[in-house]
N, C-alpha and C positions, 0 to 999 in steps of 0.2 A: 337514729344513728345505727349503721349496719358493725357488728363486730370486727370488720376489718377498716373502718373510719373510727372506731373505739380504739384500737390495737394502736393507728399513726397518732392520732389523739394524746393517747398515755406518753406513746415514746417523745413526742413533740414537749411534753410538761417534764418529762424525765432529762431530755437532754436541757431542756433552759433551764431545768431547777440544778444540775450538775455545771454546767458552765458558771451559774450564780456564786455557787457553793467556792467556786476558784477563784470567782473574779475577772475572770474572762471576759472583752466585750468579744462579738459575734465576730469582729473581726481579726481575734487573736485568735480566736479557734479557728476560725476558716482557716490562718497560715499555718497554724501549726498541723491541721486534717488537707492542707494541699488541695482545697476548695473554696469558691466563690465565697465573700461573704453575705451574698444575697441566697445563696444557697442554702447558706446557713438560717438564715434567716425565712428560708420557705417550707427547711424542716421542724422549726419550732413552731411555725404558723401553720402545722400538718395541711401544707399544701403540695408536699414532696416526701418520701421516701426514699431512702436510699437504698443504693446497691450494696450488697453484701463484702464486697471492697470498701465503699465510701463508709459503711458503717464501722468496719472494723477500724480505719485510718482517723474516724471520731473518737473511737472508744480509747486508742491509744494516746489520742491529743487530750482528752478529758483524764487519761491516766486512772484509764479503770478495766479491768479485765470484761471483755466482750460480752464473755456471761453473764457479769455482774450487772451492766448495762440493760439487757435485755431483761434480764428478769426484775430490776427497777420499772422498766415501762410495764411488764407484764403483771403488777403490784400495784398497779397507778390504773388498771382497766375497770 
């Protein structure tokens, strides 16, 4: 696994273990982040990554400061 499939990896277990922690299914956070929730669903299965919009518009639906976010996945590598 190359350190940038490690980095989508981490953040993929960091956003389901955060969504978990809420209660959230995949489809509650899609509406509340204003995305698909297959979308959702292909950034847990680190088949997607997102845009630095869509991540921020996560982090606010997960109701956690962006940093915090980031540096959970980057904890998780």
């Amino acid at each position: 696994m190359t350190r940038d499939e490690a980095l989508i990896a981490a953040f993929a277990d960091e956003l389901r273990s955060r969504r978990a922690v809420l209660r959230f299914s995949q489809e509650e956070l899609a509406h509340r982040a204003g995305v698909n929730r297959t979308y959702i669903a292909k950034l847990e299965l680190a088949r997607n990554q997102p845009t630095l919009t869509v991540l921020l518009r996560v982090a606010e639906a997960l109701e956690v400061p962006l940093p915090e976010l980031i540096a959970g996945a980057l904890a998780r590598r």
